[in-house]
N, C-alpha and C positions, 0 to 999 in steps of 0.2 A: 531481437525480441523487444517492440515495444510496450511499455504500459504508462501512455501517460497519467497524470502530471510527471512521473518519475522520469522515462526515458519515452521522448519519440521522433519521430523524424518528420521536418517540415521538410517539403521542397528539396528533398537528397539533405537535409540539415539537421544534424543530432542535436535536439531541447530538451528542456526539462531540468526538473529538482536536484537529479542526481550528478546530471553532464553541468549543471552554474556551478553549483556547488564544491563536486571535485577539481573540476577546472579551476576556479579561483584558486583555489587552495596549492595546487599545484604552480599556478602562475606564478603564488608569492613566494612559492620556493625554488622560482625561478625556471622553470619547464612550461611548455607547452604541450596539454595535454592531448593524445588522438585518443578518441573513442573505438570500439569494433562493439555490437551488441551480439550475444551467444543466447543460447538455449539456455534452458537454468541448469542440465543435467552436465552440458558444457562448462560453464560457468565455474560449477563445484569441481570437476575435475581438473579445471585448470589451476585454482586456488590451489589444490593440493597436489598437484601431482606436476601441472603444466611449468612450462618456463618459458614463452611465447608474450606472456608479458612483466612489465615492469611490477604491478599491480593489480588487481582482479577487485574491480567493485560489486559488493552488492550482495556480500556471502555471510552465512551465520561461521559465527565464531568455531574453530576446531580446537582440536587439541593437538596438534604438530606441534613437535619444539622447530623445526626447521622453518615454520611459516609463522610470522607478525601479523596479528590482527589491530589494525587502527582501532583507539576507540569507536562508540557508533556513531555514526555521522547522518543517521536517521531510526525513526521506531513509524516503523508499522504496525495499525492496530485497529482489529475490525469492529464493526459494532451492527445493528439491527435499526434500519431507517422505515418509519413509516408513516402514512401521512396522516396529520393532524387530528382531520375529520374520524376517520375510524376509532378512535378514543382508546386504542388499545392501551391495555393498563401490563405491558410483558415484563415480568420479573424472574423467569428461570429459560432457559433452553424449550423446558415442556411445553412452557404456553404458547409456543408457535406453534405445537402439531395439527391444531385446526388450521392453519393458517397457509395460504399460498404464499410458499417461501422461493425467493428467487438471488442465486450466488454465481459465481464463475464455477467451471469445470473442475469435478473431482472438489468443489470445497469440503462435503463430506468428513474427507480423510485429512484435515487438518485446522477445524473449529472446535477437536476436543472428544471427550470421550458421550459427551452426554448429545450432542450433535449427531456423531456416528451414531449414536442408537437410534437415534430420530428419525435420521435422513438417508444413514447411510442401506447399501444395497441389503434387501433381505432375503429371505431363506428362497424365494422363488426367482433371485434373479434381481426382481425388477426394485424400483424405488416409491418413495409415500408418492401419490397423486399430488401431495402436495406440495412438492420439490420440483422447481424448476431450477435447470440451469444455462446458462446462456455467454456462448464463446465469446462473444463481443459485451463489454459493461456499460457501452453505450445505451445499447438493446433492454444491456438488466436495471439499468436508471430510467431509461424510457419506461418501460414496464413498471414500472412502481407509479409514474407521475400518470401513467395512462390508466392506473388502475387492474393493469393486465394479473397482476401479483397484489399480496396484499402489505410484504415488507420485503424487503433486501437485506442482503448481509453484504456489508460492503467496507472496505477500507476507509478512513476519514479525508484521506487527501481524496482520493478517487471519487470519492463525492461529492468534496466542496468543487474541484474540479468541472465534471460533469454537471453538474447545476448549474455552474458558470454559463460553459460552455455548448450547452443544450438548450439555452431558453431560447433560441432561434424557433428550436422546432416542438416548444414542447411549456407548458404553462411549470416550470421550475423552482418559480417562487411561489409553490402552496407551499404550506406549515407544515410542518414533517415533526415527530418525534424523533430521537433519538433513544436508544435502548443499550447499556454497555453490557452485555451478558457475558462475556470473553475471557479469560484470563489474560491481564499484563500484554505489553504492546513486544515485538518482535524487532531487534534491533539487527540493524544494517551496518556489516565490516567490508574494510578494503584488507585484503592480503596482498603483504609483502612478502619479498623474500632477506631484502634487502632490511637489517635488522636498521642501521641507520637511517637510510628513509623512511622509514616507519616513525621513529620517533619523530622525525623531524616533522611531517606529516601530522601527529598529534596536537604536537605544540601549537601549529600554525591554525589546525581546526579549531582549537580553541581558542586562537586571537578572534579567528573568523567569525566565532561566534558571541564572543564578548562584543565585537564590533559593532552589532546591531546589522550587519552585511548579511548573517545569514536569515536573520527573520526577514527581511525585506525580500531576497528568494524566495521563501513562502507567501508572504503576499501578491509578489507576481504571481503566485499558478492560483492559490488557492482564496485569495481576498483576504482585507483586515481583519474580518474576527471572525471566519468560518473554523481555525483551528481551534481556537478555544471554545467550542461551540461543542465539543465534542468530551470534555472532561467529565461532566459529573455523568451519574448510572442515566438519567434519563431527564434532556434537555429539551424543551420545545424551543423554537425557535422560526424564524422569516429568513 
């Protein structure tokens, strides 16, 4: 299961945030990492139940005494992108209900409770007219820059990503808003079984990341200052 910037495949080749990242880490504790990508319903099953591998990236934290959760070695954290020009002024969930909203599948069921009421399915079935959602994010980034939608609800990385990597086909760099409506960013564990590899594992993440090694990772996928671009409630920005 791909999503880049985090995990994709070039050419039969596993890339991304998650595969630099873990990899190094692992290098310097002396292994060399394989990858296999799962389903996410895989994924959580095998954190907690599986033993097929050494490790299980990419899981929310449980509460198993049997199973090590590394610190997070990433935060996911969505927010509401739209372009410049429109002058939108959004400051709650509400004020998008006039608005052509456009998310991945099923985001509905996990942007909150004030999103569910907005977006999510209603008493007849069907959803607001004004809810798009779209299986590929390629599509749902297009859709914003094309004007097809009038905002996105999108991750930060998966953004600055797609801007990137979109302006082949698509004018990228208009001015976009930023909107942070969301509660708190979603942090990403590896599960051990192995209590000592775990720690060791911690330790090493955080040389990794004192190093300056691992922001330079993020500026390969996502450029110099597209992360911090995403901090305050509502950013404009090129």
């Amino acid at each position: 299961m791909g999503r880049p910037p985090y995990i994709y495949s070039e050419q039969g080749q596993l890339k991304g945030i998650e595969v630099e990242v873990i990899g190094e880490v692992f290098r310097r504790l002396g292994y060399k990492a394989t990858f296999d990508t799962l389903s996410p319903l895989r994924l959580e099953a095998e954190a907690r139940h599986g033993n097929s591998y050494d490790a299980v990236v990419g899981v929310a934290r449980g509460n198993e005494r049997s199973i090590f959760y590394s610190e997070p070695y990433l935060h996911f954290e969505n927010y509401v992108v739209a372009l410049k020009k429109k002058n939108y002024k959004i400051k709650s969930v509400r004020e998008l209900g006039p608005l052509k909203v456009g998310t991945w599948v099923n985001a509905w069921n996990g942007l909150g409770k004030s999103f569910k009421a907005q977006f999510g399915p209603q008493l007849n079935g069907g959803y607001s007219p004004n809810y798009f959602e779209f299986l590929n994010q390629e599509d749902q980034c297009l859709a914003l820059f094309k004007e097809k939608v009038d905002a996105i609800v999108i991750d930060k990385y998966v953004f600055a990503w797609l801007r990137m990597t979109l302006a082949e086909k698509e004018d990228t760099e208009q001015d976009v808003d930023v909107f942070r409506l969301f509660n708190g960013e979603s942090p990403s564990h590896v599960a051990f079984r192995d209590k000592s590899l775990h720690h060791r594992f911690n330790e090493e993440l955080a040389k990794f990341r004192q190093s300056g090694e691992y922001d330079r990772v993020l500026r390969n996928y996502v450029g110099g200052n597209l992360a911090s671009y995403f901090k305050p409630k509502v950013h404009r920005y090129r």
